[in-house]
N, C-alpha and C positions, 0 to 999 in steps of 0.2 A: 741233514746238512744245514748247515751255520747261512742264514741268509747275510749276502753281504747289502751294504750300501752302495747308494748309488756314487758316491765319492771312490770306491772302492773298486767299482765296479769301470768307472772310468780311468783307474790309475789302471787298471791290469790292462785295461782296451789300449791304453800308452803304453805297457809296455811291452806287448805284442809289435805296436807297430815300432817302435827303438828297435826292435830286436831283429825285425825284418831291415829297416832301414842299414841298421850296421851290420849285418854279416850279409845280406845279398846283393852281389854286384850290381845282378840286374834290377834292382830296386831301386839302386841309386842313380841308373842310366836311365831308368824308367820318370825317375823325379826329375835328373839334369834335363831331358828332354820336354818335358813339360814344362818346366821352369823357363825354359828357351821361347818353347813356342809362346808361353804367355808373354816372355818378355817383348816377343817380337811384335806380337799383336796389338800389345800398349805402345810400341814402336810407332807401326805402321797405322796408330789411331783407332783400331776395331771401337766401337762404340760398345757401352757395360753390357748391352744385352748379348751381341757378338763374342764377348771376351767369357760369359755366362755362359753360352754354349760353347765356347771351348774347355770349361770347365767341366762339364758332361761327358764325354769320352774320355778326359784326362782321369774323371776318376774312377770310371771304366778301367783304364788302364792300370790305375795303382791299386783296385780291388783286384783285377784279374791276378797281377804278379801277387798279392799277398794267399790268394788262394791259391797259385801254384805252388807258393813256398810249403803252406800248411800241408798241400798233398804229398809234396815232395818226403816233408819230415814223416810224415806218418808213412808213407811207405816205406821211406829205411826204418825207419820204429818194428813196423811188423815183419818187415824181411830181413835187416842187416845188410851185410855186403852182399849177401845171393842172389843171384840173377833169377829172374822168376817173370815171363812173357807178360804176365800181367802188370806186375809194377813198371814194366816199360811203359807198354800202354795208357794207364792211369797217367803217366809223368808226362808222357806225350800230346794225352787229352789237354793237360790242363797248360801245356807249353803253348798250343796250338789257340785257346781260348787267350792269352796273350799276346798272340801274335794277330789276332783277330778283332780284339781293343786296339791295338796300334795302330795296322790298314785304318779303324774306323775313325781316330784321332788325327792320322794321315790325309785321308780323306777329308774329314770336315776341317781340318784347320788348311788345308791347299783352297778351298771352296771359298772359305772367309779370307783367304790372304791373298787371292787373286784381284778379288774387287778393289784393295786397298795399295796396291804396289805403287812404292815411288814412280813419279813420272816416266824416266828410262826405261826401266825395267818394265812399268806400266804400257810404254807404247810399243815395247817387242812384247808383249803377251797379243796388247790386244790386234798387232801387225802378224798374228799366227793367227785369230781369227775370234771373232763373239762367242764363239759356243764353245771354245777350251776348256773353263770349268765345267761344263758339261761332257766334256769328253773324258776329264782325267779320270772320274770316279771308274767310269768302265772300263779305262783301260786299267787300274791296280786293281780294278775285278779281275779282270783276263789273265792279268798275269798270277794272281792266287790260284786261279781255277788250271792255269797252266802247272804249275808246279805241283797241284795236287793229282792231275793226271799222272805225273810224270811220278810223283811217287804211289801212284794204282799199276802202272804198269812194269814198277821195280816191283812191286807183291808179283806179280804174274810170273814172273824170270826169278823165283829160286827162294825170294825173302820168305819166311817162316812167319807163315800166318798165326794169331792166336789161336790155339784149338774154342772151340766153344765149350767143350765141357770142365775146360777149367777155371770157374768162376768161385774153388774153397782157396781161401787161403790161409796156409795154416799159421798159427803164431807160437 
C-alpha cells in the first residue's frame, strides 16, 4: 500500500467531513445547533474558559453524528435495502449515542446559561429558586430514563427481540 502524506491524509479527513456535512440533515441541525448555542453564550458573556467547555460536548456531538453516518453507510453497504434485526440494532446504537451527546450538550450548556441570564429572565430563574441548575440535570435524566422504560416495556408486549444467535452477517 502507497503511503500517503500527511497533506493527503488531511485532504481526505476533509472530505469525509464535506461529505457528511452536505448530505446529512442531521449534521447540519447538529452544527446550526451548536452554532446557536455558541452564539448565545458570547451573547450572554460566558467567559473563554466557559465557552471552552461548551466546545466539549459540542464536539461530542458532531463526532457522535459522524459516526452514526459511517455506521449507517456501512450497514446499507453490507445489507442493501434488506431488513435484517441486526442492522436496525447497530443503526439504533449509534442513533442513541447521539442522542446522548445532545442530553449532555443540553445539560452543560442549560448549567453555564443559567448563571449568565439577562436581568429579567435572570430574576424569574433565580424567583424559582438557588438550586434550579442543580435540579435540571436530574430532571433531563429522569425523563431519558423514562422513555427508556417506556421502550423495555414496548419489548415486553410483542416487539421482536433480536435473537442472540444471530450475530453472522452475511455480505
Amino acid at each position: 500500500m502507497k503511503s500517503r502524506s500527511p497533506i493527503d491524509s488531511f485532504k481526505f479527513a476533509a472530505e469525509g467531513i464535506t461529505h457528511v456535512v452536505k448530505t446529512q440533515k442531521n449534521m447540519q441541525r447538529c452544527i446550526l445547533v451548536s452554532i446557536a448555542i455558541l452564539l448565545i453564550g458570547y451573547a450572554i458573556q460566558l467567559t473563554g474558559v466557559e465557552l471552552i467547555l461548551l466546545c466539549i460536548p459540542i464536539t461530542f456531538l458532531l463526532l457522535a453524528e459522524m459516526f452514526n453516518t459511517a455506521a449507517e453507510i456501512t450497514m446499507d453497504l453490507a445489507h442493501g435495502k434488506t431488513f435484517h434485526p441486526l442492522v436496525k440494532l447497530i443503526k439504533d446504537i449509534t442513533a442513541g449515542a447521539v442522542l446522548i451527546a445532545l442530553i449532555g450538550l443540553s445539560i452543560s450548556a442549560s448549567i453555564l446559561f443559567i448563571d449568565h441570564m439577562p436581568a429579567p429572565l435572570g430574576r424569574i430563574i433565580l424567583a424559582c429558586g438557588p438550586y434550579l441548575k442543580y435540579a435540571m440535570p436530574p430532571a433531563v435524566i429522569a425523563i431519558c430514563l423514562v422513555t427508556f422504560a417506556i421502550s423495555l416495556k414496548k419489548n415486553e408486549n410483542g416487539v421482536k427481540e433480536v435473537p442472540k444467535n444471530e450475530f453472522k452477517i452475511e455480505v
